[in-house]
C-alpha positions as CSV (number, residue, x, y, z in Angstrom):
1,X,8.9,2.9,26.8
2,X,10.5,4.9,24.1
3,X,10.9,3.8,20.6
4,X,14.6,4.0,19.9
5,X,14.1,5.5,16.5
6,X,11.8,8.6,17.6
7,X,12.7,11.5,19.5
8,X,11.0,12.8,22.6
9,X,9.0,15.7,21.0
10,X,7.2,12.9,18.5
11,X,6.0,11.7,21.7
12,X,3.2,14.7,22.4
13,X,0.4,16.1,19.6
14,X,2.2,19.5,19.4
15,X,5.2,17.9,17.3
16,X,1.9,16.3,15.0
17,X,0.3,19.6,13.9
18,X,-0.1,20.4,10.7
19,X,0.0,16.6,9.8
20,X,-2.5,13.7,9.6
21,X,-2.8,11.6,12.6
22,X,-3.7,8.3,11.8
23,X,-6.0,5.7,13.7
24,X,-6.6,2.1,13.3
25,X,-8.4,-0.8,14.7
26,X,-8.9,-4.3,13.5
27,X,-11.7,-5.2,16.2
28,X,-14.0,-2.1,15.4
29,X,-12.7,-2.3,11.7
30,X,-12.0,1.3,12.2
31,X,-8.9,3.4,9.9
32,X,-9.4,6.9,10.5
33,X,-7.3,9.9,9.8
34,X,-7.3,13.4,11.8
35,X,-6.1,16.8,11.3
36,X,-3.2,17.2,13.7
37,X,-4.1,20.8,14.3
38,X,-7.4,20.2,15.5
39,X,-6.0,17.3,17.8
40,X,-3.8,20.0,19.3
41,X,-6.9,22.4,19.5
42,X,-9.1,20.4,21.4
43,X,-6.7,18.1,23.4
44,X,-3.5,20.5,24.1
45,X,-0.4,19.0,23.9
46,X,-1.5,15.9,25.3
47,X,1.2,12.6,25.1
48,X,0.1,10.7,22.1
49,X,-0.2,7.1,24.2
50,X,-3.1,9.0,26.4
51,X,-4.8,10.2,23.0
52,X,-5.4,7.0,21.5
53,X,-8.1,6.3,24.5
54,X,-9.8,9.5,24.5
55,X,-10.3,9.1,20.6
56,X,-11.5,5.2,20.9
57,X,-14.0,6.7,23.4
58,X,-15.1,9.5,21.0
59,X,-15.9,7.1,18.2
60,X,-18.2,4.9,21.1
61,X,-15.7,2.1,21.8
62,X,-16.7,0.5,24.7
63,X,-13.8,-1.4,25.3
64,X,-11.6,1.2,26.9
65,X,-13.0,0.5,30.2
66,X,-11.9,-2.4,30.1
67,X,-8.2,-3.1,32.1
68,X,-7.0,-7.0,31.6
69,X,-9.8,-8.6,29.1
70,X,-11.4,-8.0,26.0
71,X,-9.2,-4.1,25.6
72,X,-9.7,-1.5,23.2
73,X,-7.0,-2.6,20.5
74,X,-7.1,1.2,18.8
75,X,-2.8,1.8,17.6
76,X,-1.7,4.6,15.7
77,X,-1.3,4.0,11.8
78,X,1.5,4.0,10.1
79,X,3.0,3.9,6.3
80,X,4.4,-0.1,5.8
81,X,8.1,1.5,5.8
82,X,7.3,3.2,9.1
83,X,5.7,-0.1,10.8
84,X,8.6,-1.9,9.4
85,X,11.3,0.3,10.7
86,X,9.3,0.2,14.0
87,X,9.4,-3.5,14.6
88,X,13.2,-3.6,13.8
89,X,12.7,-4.4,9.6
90,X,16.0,-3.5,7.7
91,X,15.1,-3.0,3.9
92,X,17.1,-5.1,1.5
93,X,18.6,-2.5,-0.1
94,X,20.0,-1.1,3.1
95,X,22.1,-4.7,4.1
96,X,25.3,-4.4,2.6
97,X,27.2,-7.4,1.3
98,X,30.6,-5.7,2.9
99,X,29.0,-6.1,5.6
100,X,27.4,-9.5,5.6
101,X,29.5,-13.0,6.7
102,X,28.9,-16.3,5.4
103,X,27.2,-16.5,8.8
104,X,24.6,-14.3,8.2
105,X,23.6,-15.3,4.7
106,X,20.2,-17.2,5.3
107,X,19.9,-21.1,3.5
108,X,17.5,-19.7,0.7
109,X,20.5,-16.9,-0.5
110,X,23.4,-18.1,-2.4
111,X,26.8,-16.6,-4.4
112,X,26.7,-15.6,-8.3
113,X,30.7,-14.1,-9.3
114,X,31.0,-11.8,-12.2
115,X,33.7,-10.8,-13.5
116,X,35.1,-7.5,-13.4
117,X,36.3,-7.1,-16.7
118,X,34.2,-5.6,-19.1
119,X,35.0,-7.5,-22.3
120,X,34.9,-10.4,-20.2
121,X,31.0,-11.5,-19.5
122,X,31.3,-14.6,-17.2
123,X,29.6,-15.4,-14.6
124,X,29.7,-18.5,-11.6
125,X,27.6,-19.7,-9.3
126,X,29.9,-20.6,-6.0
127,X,29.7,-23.1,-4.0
128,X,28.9,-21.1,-0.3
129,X,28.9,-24.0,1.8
130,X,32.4,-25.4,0.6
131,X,33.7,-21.6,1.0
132,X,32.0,-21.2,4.1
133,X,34.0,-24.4,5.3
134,X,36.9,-23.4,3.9
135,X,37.2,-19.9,5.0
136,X,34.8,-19.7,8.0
137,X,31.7,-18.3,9.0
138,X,32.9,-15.2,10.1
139,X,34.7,-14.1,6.5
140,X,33.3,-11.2,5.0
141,X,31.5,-11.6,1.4
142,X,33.5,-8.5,0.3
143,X,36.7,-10.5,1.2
144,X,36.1,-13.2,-1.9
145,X,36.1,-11.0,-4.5
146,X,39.2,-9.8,-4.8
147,X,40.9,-13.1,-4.6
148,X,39.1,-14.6,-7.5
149,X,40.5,-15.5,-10.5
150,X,38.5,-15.6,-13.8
151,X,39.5,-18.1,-16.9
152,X,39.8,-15.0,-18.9
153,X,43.3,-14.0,-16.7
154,X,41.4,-11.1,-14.5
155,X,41.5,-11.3,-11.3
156,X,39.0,-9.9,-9.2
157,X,34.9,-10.4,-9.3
158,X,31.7,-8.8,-8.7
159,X,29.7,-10.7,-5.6
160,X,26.2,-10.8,-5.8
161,X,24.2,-12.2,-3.3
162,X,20.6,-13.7,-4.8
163,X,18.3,-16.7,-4.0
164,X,19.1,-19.8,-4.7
165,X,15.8,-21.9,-7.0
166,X,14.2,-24.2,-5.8
């Protein structure tokens, strides 16, 4: 099965020369990093799901015979931002609050409103849950802004989306 985020020529070692190819495995407490080119050398372009048991069985890993129980556990290693875009991880900075409902705001985030004028230097929490009910779950953060109204006469405000203490 194909990772939706790679391309087909990451799949095979020839796309990996010239880079580290990394190797880890909790059972055998094993994190081992190889030259790509001499991957390529010895194994040709070989897939890169068939290399990982070929390498298991280089470093003596007996588990690789093994087919339902007890199986040679031996991934690929990645960077934490890699493994996190891999398992479907969006970084914080990437989620937009134009994009983001009242819906979608988790329990722990709440509202902060600044206003947009610069001599002006308030700021209010808001209340989500009573906007939430009075606006609906499907209104778009972005949407607010604009319609607030500051005790200072200017309309408009920053939204900032932060979590709420405890």
């Amino acid at each position: 099965m194909s990772d939706k985020n790679s391309t087909d020529t990451e799949q095979f070692l020839g796309w990996h020369r010239g880079k580290k190819v990394g190797v880890i495995c909790e059972d055998c407490e094993l994190l081992r990093f190889y030259d790509g080119s001499e991957l390529f050398e010895k194994y040709d372009n070989i897939n890169m799901p068939s290399l990982l048991p070929k390498l298991a069985k280089e470093r003596g890993c007996e588990r690789t015979e093994n087919s339902f129980y007890e199986r040679c556990r031996m991934t690929y290693h990645h960077k934490p931002d890699v493994w996190a875009r891999k398992m479907g991880y969006v970084p914080r900075d990437e989620i937009q609050a134009e994009d983001r409902t009242f819906g979608d705001l988790p329990e722990w985030e709440g509202l902060v409103a600044f206003c947009r004028n610069a001599a002006c230097k308030r700021k209010q929490p808001l209340d989500r849950w009573a906007l939430q009910k009075r606006l609906g779950k499907d209104t778009k953060i972005s949407a607010i802004g604009p319609r607030l109204k500051c005790k200072c006469g200017h309309r408009g405000a920053n939204i900032v989306i932060g979590y709420v203490s405890r």
